[in-house]
N, C-alpha and C positions, 0 to 999 in steps of 0.2 A: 200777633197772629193768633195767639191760642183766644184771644177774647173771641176774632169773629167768628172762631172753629165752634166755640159754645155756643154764642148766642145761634148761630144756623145750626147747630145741631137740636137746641132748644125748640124748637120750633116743630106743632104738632102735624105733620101732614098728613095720618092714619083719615081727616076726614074730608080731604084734599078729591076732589074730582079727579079720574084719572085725566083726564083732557087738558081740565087748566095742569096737573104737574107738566102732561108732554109739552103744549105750549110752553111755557117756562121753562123745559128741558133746552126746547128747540132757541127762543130766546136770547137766553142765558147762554148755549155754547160758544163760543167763539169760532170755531171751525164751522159750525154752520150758516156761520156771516160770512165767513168765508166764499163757501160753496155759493152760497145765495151769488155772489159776484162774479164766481170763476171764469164765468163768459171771457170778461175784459183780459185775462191772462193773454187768451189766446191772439188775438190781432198785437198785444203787445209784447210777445213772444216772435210774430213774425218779424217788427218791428228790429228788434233785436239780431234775429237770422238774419236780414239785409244789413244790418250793420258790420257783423261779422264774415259774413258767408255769404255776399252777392254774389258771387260767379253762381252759384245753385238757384238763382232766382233767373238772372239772364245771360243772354249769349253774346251782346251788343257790347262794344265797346264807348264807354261814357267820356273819351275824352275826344276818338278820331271819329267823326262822320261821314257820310258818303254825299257826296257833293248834288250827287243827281237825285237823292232822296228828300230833300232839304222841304222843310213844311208841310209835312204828309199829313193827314188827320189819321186820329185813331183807330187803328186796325189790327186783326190780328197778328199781324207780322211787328208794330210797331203800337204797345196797345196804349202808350201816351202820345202816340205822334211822335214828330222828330222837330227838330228846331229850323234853322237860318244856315245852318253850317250842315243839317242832314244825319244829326246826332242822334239818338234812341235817348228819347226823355224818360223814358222808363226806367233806363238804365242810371240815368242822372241821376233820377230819385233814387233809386237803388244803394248807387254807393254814393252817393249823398248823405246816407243817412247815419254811414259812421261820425264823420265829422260833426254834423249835428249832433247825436247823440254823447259821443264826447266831451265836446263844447258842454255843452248842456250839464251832463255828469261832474265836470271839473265846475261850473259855477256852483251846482247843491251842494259837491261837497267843500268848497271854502264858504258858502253861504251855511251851511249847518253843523258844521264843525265849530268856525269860531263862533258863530250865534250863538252856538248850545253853550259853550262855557263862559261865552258871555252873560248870558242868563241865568246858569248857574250859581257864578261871583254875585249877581247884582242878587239873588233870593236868600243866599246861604252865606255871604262874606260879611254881613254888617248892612247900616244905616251909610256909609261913606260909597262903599263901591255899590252901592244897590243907585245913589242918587248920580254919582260918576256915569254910572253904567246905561241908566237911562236918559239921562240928557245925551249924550251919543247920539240914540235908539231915538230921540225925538228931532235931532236935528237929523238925520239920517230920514228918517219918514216926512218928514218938509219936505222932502226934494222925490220930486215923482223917479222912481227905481231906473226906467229908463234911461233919463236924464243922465242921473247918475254914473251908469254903464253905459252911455254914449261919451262922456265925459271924459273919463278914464281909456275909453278905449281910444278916442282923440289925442290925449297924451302922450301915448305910446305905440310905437308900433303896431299897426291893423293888424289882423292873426288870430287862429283860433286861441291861441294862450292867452293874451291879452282879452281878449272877447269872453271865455270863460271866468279870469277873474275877474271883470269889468263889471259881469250880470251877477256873481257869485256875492260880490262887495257889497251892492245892490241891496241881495238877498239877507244880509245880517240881522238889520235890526225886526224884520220878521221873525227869525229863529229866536231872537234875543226876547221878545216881548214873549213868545209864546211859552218859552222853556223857565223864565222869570211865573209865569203866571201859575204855571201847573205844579211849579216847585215849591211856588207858596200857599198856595190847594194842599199839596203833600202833606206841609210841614206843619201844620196845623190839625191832623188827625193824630191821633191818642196813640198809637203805636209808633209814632215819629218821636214826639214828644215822652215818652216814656223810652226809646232807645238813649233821646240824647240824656235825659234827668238820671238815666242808669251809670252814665260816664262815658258812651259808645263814646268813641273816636269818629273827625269830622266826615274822614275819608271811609268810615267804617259804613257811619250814616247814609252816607251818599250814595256810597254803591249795590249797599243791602236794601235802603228803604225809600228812598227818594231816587235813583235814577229808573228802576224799572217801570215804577209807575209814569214816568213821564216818556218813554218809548212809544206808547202808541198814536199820540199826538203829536211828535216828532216827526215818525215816519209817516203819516197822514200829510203833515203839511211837508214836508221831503218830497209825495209822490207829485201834490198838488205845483209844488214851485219848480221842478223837471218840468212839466205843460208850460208853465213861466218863462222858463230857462230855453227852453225849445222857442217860443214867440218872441221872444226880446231877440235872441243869436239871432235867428231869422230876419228879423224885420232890423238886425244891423249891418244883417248881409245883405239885404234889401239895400240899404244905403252904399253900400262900396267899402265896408271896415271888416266882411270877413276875410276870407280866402282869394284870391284873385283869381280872374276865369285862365283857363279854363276849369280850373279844379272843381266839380260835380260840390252844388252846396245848396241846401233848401231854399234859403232868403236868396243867394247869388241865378237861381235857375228861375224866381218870380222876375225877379230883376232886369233880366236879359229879357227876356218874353213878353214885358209890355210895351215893347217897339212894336210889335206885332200882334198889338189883340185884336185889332178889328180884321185881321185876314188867321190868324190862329189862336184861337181863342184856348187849345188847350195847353198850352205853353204858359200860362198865369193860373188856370181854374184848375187843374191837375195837381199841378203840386201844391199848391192853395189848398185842398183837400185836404192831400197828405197830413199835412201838415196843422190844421185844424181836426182831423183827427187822431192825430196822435194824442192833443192838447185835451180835447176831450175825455181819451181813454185815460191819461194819467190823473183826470179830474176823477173819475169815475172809482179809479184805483183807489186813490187818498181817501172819498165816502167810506169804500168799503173795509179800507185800513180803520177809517176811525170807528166805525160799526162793531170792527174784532176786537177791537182793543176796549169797547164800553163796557163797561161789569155792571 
């Protein structure tokens, strides 16, 4: 650390343009990559409010409809329309979106948890578990992710648990290849290699000089495979292996609505939005993660 403290302090900037230092100020911070993206907080902050706190969002109940209301188009009493049964699709999506998010949450974190210290082992345990660990991570990545997490979730009980680790399993040897790649980036700079030639301890290394660095590219591809984890759960709820109706569920509420797209079209394209913008915002997210984290 004290090397790169000189050699940047070495550096004469007395005949430095004030314009290029601020450029380079602005740059350089990381809070101001930040800011640069804050927009996306906010639709992914609502995102969240509806997860938790629907009743603040609507007044409709998402499970019981009103018979005589049944295929309304969008209005403002009903501003997704209503379904076949008279139900507030609004409301659907609404508290729909705990369960997805959920789902979704429970696959990143068995998809980056074990990834990460599978990656780990294979950069920092030796030539034995680095070669174990990737043949894994290559037979793993043969099999389209999907597949995989359709696979699994066929074995077992349909449910959000099963669905969650099903797209999570999925997600491993992504974590694994990425946290392998950045740990051996790390370990290859002169301050890694001068803690371990010092005598550091393995655990000492790791946690002092090799995990921090590898944080921002983690949680970069973290925000991105949430978007993942949202479109897979979906499109396996689409198929009949999430939640069973009635229970309000992103993929289960496209599902049901294309019996009826040529007389109610927003019963498919409505939360088909939702839900490609979610996928977006968390793509969006992950950019501006890797942005803050670049030095």
């Amino acid at each position: 650390m004290s090397l790169i403290t000189e050699h940047v302090g070495s550096v004469d900037t007395a005949d430095q343009p004030l314009a290029s230092t601020k450029t380079a100020t602005k740059i350089g911070n990381p809070a101001a990559r930040w800011f640069a993206a804050w927009w996306v907080l906010i639709p992914l902050a609502v995102f969240v409010a509806w997860a938790f706190l629907p009743s603040l969002f609507t007044g409709h109940d998402p499970i019981t409809g009103v018979p005589a209301d049944k295929l309304l188009a969008p209005s403002a009493e009903h501003l997704f329309g209503t379904d076949h049964l008279g139900r507030d699709i609004y409301s659907r999506v609404v508290y729909g979106t705990r369960q997805t998010l959920l789902t979704a949450g429970l696959a990143c974190l068995v998809g980056s948890v074990v990834g990460s210290i599978l990656g780990l082992l294979a950069g920092t345990a030796g030539r034995f578990a680095d070669t174990v660990a990737m043949r894994f991570v290559d037979i793993v990545l043969a099999v389209p992710a999907f597949l995989i997490a359709l696979i699994l979730v066929t074995a077992t009980e349909p449910g959000p648990l099963s669905l969650g680790l099903g797209v999570g399993i999925a997600s491993i040897a992504a974590f694994a290849r990425l946290v392998r790649t950045e740990v051996l980036r790390v370990r290859s700079r002169d301050f890694v290699q001068a803690a371990l030639m010092s005598g550091g301890k393995y655990f000492t290394v790791l946690r002092r000089h090799i995990i921090p660095h590898i944080v921002g590219p983690v949680l970069s591809l973290l925000a991105v495979d949430l978007g993942a984890a949202i479109l897979a759960i979906s499109g396996l709820g689409f198929l009949g292996f999430g939640s069973p109706p009635p229970t309000p569920e992103w993929g289960l509420l496209i599902s049901e609505g294309r019996q009826y797209l040529s007389v109610a079209w927003w019963l498919t394209t409505l939360p088909g939005l939702v839900i490609v913008s979610a996928v977006m915002l968390t793509a969006v997210l992950g950019r501006a993660i890797n942005k803050a984290f670049r030095f």
